[in-house]
Each structure stands twice: as C-alpha cells, then as structure tokens.
C-alpha positions in Angstrom: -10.2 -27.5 -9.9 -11.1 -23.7 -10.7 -10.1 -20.8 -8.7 -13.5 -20.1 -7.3 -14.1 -17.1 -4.6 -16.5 -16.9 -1.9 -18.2 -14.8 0.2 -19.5 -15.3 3.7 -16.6 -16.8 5.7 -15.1 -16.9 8.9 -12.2 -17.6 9.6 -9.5 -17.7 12.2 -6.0 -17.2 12.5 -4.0 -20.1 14.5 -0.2 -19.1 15.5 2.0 -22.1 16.0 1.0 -25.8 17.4 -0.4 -24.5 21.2 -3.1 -23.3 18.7 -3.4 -25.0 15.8 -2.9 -28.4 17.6 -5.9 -28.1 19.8 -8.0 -26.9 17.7 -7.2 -29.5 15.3 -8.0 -32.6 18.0 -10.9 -30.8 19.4 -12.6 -30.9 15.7 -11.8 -34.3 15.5 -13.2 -35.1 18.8 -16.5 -33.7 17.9 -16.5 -35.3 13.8 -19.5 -37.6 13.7 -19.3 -38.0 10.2 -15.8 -37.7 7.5 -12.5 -36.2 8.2 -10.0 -35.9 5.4 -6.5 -34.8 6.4 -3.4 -34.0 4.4 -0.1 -33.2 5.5 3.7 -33.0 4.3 4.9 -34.4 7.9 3.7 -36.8 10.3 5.9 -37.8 13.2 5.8 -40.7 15.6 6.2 -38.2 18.1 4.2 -36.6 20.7 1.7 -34.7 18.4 1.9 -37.7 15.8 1.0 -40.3 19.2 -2.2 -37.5 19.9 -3.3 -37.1 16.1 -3.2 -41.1 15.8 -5.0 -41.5 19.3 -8.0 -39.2 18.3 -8.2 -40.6 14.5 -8.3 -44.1 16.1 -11.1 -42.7 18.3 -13.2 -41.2 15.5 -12.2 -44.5 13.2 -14.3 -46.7 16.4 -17.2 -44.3 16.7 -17.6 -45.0 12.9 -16.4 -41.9 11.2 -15.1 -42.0 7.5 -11.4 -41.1 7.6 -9.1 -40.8 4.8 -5.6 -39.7 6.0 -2.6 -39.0 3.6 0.9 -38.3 3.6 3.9 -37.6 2.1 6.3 -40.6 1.0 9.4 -38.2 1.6 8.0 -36.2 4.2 6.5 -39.3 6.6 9.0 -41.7 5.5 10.1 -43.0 9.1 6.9 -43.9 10.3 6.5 -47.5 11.7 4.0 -50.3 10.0 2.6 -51.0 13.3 2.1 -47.1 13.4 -0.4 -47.1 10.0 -1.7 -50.8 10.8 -3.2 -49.2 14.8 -5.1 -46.4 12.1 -6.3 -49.0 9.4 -7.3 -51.8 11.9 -10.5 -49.2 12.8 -10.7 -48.6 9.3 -9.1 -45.5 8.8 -8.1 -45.4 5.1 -4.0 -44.4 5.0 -3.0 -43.1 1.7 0.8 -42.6 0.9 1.7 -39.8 -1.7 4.6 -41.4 -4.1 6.0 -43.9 -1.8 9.4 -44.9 -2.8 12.2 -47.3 -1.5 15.5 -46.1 -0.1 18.6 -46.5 -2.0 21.8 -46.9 -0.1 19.7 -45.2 2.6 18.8 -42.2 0.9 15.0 -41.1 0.1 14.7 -41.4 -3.7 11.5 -39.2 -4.0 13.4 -36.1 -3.9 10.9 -33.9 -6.6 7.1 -32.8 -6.7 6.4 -33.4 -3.3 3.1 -33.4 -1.3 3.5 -30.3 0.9 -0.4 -29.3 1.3 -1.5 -28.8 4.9 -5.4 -29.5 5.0 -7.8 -30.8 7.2 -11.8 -31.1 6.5 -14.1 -32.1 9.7 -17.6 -33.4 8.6 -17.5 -30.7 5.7 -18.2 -28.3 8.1 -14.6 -27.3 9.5 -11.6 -26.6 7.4 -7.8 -26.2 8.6 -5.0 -24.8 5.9 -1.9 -24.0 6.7 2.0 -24.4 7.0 1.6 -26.6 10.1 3.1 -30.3 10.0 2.1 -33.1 12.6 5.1 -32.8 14.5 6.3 -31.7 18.3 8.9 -29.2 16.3 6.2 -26.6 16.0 5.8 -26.6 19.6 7.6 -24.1 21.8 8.2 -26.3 24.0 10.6 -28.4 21.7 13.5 -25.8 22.9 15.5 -23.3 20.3 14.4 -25.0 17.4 10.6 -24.9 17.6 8.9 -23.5 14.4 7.5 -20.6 14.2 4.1 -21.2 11.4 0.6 -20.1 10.8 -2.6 -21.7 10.0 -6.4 -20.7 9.5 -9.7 -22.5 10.5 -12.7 -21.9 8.2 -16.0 -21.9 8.5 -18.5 -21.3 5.7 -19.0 -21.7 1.6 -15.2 -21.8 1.1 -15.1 -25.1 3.1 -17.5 -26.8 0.0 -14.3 -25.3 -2.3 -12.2 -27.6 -0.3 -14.6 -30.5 -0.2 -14.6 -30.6 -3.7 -10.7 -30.3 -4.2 -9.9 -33.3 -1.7 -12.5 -35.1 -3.4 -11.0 -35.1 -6.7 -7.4 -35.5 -5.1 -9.4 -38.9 -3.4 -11.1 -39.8 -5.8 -8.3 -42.2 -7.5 -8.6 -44.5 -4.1 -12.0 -44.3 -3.6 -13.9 -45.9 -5.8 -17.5 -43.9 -6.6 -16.6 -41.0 -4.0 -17.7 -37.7 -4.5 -17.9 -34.4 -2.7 -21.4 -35.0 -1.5 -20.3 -38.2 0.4 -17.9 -35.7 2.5 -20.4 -32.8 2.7 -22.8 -32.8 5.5 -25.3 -30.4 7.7 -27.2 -31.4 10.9 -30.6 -30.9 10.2 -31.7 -27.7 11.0 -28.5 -26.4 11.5 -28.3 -23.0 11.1 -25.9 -21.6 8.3 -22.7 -20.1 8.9 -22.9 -16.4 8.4 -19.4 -14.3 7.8 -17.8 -11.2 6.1 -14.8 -13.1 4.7 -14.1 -13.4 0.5 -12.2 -16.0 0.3 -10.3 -18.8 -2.4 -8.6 -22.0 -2.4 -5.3 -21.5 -4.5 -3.7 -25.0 -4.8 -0.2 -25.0 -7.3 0.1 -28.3 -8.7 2.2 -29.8 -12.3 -0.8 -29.8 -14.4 -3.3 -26.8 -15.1 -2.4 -25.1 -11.7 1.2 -24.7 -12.2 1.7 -21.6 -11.2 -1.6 -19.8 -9.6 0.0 -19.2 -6.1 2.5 -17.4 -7.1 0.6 -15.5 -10.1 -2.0 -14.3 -7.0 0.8 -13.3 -4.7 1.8 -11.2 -7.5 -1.6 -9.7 -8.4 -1.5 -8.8 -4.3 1.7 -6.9 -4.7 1.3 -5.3 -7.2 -2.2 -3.5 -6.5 -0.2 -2.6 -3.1 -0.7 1.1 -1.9 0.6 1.7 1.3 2.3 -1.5 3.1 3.2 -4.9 2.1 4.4 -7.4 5.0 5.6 -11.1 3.8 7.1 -13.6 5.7 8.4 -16.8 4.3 10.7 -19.7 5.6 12.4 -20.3 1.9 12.8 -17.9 -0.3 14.3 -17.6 -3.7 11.3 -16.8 -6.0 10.9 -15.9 -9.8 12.7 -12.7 -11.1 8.9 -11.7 -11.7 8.4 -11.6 -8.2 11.5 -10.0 -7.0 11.1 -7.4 -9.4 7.5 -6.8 -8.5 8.8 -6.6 -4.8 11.6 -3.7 -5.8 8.8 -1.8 -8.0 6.0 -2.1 -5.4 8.9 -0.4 -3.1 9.9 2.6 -5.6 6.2 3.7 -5.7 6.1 4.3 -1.9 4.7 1.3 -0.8 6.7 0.0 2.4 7.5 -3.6 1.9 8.9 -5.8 4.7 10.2 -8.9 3.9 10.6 -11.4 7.4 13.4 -14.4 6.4 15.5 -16.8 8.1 18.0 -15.4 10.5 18.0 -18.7 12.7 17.6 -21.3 10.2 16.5 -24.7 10.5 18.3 -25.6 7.6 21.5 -22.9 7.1 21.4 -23.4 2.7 17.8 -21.6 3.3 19.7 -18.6 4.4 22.6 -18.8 2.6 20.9 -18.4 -1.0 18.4 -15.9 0.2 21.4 -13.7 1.8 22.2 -13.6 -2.1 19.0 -11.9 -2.9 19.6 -8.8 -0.3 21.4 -6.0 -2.4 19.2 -6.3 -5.3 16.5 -5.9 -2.6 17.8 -3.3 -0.6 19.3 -1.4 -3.0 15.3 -1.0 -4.3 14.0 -0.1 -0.8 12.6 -3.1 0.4 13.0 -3.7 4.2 14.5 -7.1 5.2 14.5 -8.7 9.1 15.5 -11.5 9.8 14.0 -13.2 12.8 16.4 -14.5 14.9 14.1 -16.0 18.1 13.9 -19.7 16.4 13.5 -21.1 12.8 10.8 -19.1 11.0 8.5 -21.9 8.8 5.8 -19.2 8.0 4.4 -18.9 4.6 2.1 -16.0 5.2 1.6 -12.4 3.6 -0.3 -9.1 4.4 -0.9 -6.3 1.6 -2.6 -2.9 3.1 -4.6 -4.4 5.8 -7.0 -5.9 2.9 -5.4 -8.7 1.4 -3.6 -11.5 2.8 -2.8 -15.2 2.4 -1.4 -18.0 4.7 -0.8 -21.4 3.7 2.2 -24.1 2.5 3.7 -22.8 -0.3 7.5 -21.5 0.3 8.2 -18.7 -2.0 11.4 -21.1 -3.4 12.1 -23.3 -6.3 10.6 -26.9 -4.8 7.2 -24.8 -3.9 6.8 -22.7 -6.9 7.5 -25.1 -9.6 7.5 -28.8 -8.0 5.3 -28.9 -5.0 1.9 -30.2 -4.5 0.8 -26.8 -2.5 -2.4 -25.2 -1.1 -3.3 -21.4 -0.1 -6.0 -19.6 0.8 -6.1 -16.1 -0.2 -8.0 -13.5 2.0 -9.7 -10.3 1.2 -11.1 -8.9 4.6 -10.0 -5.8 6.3 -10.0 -7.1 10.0 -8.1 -10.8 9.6 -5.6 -9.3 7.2 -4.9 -6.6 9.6 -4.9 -8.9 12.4 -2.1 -11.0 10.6 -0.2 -7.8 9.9 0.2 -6.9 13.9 0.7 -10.1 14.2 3.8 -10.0 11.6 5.0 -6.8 12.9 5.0 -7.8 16.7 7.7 -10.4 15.2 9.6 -7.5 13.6 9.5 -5.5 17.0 10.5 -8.0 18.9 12.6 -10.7 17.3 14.1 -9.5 14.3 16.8 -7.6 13.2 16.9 -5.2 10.3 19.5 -6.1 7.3 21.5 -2.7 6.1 23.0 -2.4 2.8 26.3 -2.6 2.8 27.9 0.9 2.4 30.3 -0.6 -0.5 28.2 -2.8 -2.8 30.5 -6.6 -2.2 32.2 -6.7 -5.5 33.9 -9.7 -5.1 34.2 -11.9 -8.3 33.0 -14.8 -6.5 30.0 -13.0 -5.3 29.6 -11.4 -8.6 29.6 -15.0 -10.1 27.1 -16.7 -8.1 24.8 -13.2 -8.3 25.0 -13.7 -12.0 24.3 -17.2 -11.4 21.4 -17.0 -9.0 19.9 -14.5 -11.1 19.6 -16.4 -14.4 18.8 -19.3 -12.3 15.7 -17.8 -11.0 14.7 -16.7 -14.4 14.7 -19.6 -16.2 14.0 -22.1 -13.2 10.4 -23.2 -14.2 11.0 -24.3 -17.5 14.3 -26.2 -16.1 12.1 -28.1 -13.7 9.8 -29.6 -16.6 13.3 -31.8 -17.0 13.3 -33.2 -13.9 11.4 -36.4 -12.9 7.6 -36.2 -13.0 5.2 -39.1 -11.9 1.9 -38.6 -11.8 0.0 -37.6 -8.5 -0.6 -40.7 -7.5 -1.6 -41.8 -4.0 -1.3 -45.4 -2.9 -3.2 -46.9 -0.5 -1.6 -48.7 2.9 -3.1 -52.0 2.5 -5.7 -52.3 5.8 -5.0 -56.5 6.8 -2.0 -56.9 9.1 0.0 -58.9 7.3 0.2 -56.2 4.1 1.1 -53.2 6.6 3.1 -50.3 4.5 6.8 -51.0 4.4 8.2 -47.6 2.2 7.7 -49.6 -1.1 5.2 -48.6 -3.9 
C-alpha cells in the first residue's frame, strides 16, 4: 500500500473505552452491509461478551464480517467463543496462531498490533484501543489510559483498500469494492481534515511510522507534545527530540510513571539525562497505566494510533497510524495531552550530579548502541510471513491455538 493523503475528512477524537466503546457498537448496530475489524486484543470479558453480542447480531441480519486477531495477543479465547461468531457466518481470522510450549506463547516476534475497524466503508475506527474491560475506568487503578479516532470521508477508501489487501489471502476474489459502499443518494461527506494511513509492516513499509513522526518533529516551531506507553526509540529519533528542543521548540514527552508492565519504565528511565540534559520536558503520569500512542506538533500536526515508539513497534510490529494535518483536532489533542500534564503527572528533574555509577554508565553505553543498531539486529530474528489463518466455521473444526 502507498502512503496516500487526503483531503476532506472528519474526524473525531475518542478518549478511552467510555468513548471509543460506544461508538464502536453503535456503528455496528447500524452496519447493513461489511464490517472488517482488527485488533491486537480480544478478551472474553465484558467488552469482548458486548463486541461478540453485536457482531453475532450484524452476522444474523446478513452483514459480511471478517474479524481478526492476534495469535499472541487473543490467545485465551475459548473455541465455543469463535464457534458463537462463525455459526452466523462471521469469518474469524487468526494472525500467526501458534501452539504453546511448556505453557508459554511461542509467537513472541512481528506481532499483529493494528487497531482498525471499517463499518459498511463508510465509518473508520484507528487507534490504540484493545477489546478489553482494562481500558475502562471502571476496571479500578489499572485501567488504560488510550486514544482513538473515528473517520468519516476519502481517507476511509485508504483503509478500505489496505484491509482488502491484508484480506485478500482468505478471501478468495475479494476486493476493495466488495467492502465499499454508499446509499443511494447519499450525500457525500464534506470535511477540512488532510489526512494518511501510515501502516509499519516487514516488507516495503518497514519503517514509515516512525520516518513521519520524525518529519513532524523536526519541521516543529513552537511546541511538540508526545505521549507514548513504551518508549525506547531509534537514536534518530532521540536525537531529533534533543535538537527540536535546542532550537526553542518546547517538547514534552508524557511516559509511564504507573506502569502496567514496570520493564516499560525501567528502560525508558535510562533515556532521561540524555533527554533532559537537551531540554526536553519529561512527566510521567502517575493516575493509571498510560497505553497512549499519540502526538501533537504546533497545534497543526498530530497522529494517534498503535504503534509504541519501542523496539517490538518500530521494527517487528504489524502497526497502523493515521497522521493529521488540521489546526483544530491537533489542537484539541494537545489540551487534551496537557490537561494530563496538569493534572496527573509529575515533572522528571535532572539530577543535580549526573549518576556516574559504572553500572549505570554500562547499561547507558549499552542501551545506547542497542538503539542504534536495533533494526538491522531484528532482521535475525524469526520472520514468518503475514499470514492469517482462517477459524474453520463447522463445529466440530472450532480454533484450538494450533496453526
């Protein structure tokens, strides 16, 4: 797929699961035609019961439905789970589905960590948001807190035509037109959003999320605002941070302070003094587990989406973004980011004596070369190709974690 920018969109910015979720089901409620649907995580769970209820609703009505998942990501979920979906003919599609050994996931690399969701070809969802009650506030201290986007308008044909090619393995004489669809009469969406569909992937996209964050930093003027669950990017990127900093531009950089998983904080904590030391502001936001992957540059430019700004997302990861140039959405998700920082985080300070300690000096040293030579380390490691397979739809061949 080619980066491909369009004009005319609208689109809306979704904090967390009380408004992502509904918005989500609502969509699917109203689909009288396809829905496609990607995601990294789906639990048996509350939201994973409500997704599955109002799929298997569609499904009866007679809409087309092609849902997949993860095989690391969605590896608990129950045959009699997948068999309720295909029954109404729901098509269930499992991303590198691998057996357990010794009771350990095996598909540990290049996983499928896209968040999308197409309704009728109309109505587009992209995002950081699992299927899950975690992202809920409700589910107590640990709830997530993520963004997503709804779209309306040309971009939505740009997504179309990406999960058509990512389908079209499984479905035999499937194209984008068969997903692409308009009521007669039906007036066309008009909006003031430029818009693109970045997806990172380990062929000719390998790196075109994080080559566009980098474009956005570094045409930064006045304020750059990033927040990001994981992160341990490229040198590149840490370096364009420092620079974008030393020319005046105020960059704020919203991490981990309560982390879902404490290794996330631990090895960006070792990225701080080169940071700091270069201007760059860091928070960390302390009110629960941050799982945002989301960026604003000058109240122009912004992007929310899946990718992590760490190792797995930048050079293993099956990942999609959509990056934003519009003046009123990007400034939106900017007071949105900063009413975080306000309220919820608290500010790193340098440390008046730089920590000199030679075990701190040798993982620095470490880390740094690490980070440098990471993507061309992670062509060595095991690569399959994207490959979905198909949960077989008769009761009797229901999906049991094997390929």
């Amino acid at each position: 797929m080619t980066v491909k920018w369009t004009s005319g969109n609208q689109l809306e910015l979704l904090e967390n699961g009380e408004e992502f979720f509904p918005a989500v089901f609502e969509a699917i409620r109203n689909a009288q035609r396809s829905i496609v649907l990607e995601t990294f995580i789906l639990f048996q769970d509350k939201v994973g019961n409500a997704l599955q209820e109002v799929l298997i609703d569609a499904g009866r009505r007679g809409v087309s439905i092609d849902v997949t998942v993860d095989g690391y990501g969605s590896a608990d979920l129950e045959p009699s789970f997948i068999e309720a979906m295909t029954s109404v003919g729901i098509r269930v599609h499992v991303f590198d589905p691998r057996p357990r050994r010794l009771g350990m996931r095996t598909n540990l690399f290049r996983r499928l960590h896209r968040k999308i969701v197409v309704v009728d070809g109309e109505l587009a969802f992209v995002g950081g948001i699992n299927f899950s009650a975690d992202h809920l506030g409700d589910f107590g201290p640990t709830a997530k807190q993520d963004y997503a986007i709804s779209i309306r308008g040309p971009l939505v044909d740009e997504i179309v035509r990406f999960e058509a090619e990512v389908l079209a393995p499984v479905r035999t004489q499937f194209s984008w037109r068969k997903l692409r669809w308009r009521r007669r009469g039906e007036a066309q969406v008009e909006g003031d959003t430029r818009a693109a569909l970045i997806v990172r992937d380990n062929g000719r996209h390998k790196n075109d999320i994080e080559l566009y964050y980098r474009i956005g930093l570094r045409a930064a003027r006045h304020d750059i605002v990033l927040a990001n669950a994981y992160f341990f990017p490229g040198y590149r990127f840490l370096r364009d941070l420092r620079n974008a900093a030393k020319r005046g531009v105020r960059v704020r950089l919203i991490l981990q302070g309560e982390p879902d998983m404490p290794a996330a904080r631990f090895v960006a904590t070792m990225l701080y003094d080169y940071l700091l030391s270069g201007g760059v502001e860091i928070y960390e936001y302390c009110e629960r587990p941050l799982h945002g992957k989301v960026a604003a540059v000058d109240g122009v430019w912004s992007t929310v989406g899946s990718s992590n700004l760490d190792p797995l997302s930048l050079a293993l990861n099956l990942e999609a973004n959509v990056m934003i140039y519009d003046r009123e959405f990007s400034t939106l998700l900017q007071k949105r980011l900063e009413r975080l920082i306000d309220d919820h985080c608290r500010l790193m300070e340098r440390q008046p004596r730089p920590r000199r300690k030679i075990q701190r000096v040798f993982v620095g040293v470490f880390v740094f070369h690490f980070l440098r030579r990471f993507p061309a380390w992670a062509g060595w490691l095991p690569q399959r190709k994207a490959e979905l397979k198909s949960v077989p739809a008769s009761a009797d061949e229901t999906y049991d974690g094997k390929p």
